[in-house]
Steps between C-alpha positions, in 0.01 A plus 500: 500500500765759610638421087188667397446746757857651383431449129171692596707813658700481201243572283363774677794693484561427180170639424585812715882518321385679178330782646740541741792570217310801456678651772781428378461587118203785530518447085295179551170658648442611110538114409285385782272752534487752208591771684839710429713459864508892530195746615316338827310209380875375360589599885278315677547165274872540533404519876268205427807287415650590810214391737520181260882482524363446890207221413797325315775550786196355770466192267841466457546461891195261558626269235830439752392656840159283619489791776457722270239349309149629681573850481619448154205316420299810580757732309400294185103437505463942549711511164291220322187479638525939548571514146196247350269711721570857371514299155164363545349843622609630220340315305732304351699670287679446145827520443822449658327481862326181363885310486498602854172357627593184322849466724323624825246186381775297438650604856185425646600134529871511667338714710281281614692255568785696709242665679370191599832376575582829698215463726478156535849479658 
């Protein structure tokens, strides 16, 4: 089980590692998002890559630090499960936020199961 738990933290910060290079290289936000990295809606999804950068660092942990892993678990379902509800209030959306609610979906499964595992323990 613990072979799938930490294949399951894997993914999920795999699935946060794109956005997060956005911190890193602000010229991605325009590839991701559509929106050029400069004025403040290219701020704040620069900025979005860092609070990412921190979804991926908490997943990182939890996939070698059990200790870590209920607070982590918690870091990672506001990020996914946040993001499909402001999606779905929306009204779902076209367009490059629809590649997003289809990884949160995805993440909805590792999730799952490390939550599960986080709590159980």
């Amino acid at each position: 089980m613990e072979l799938i738990v930490k294949l399951s933290w894997a993914l999920l910060a795999l699935i946060h590692a794109t956005p997060a290079l956005a911190f890193f290289k602000p010229s991605l936000v325009e590839k991701l998002y559509g929106v050029a990295p400069a004025g403040e809606t290219g701020i704040l999804l620069v900025h979005r890559g860092a609070l990412f950068f921190a979804v991926f660092i908490a997943a990182f942990i939890a996939l070698f630090d059990p200790a870590s892993r209920r607070l982590a678990s918690i870091v990672v379902a506001i990020s996914v499960i946040g993001f499909l509800i402001v999606y779905s209030m929306q009204g779902m959306p076209e367009g490059s936020l629809t590649k997003i609610a289809i990884a949160d979906l995805v993440a909805l499964a590792p999730l799952l199961i490390v939550s599960v595992n986080a709590w159980r323990s």
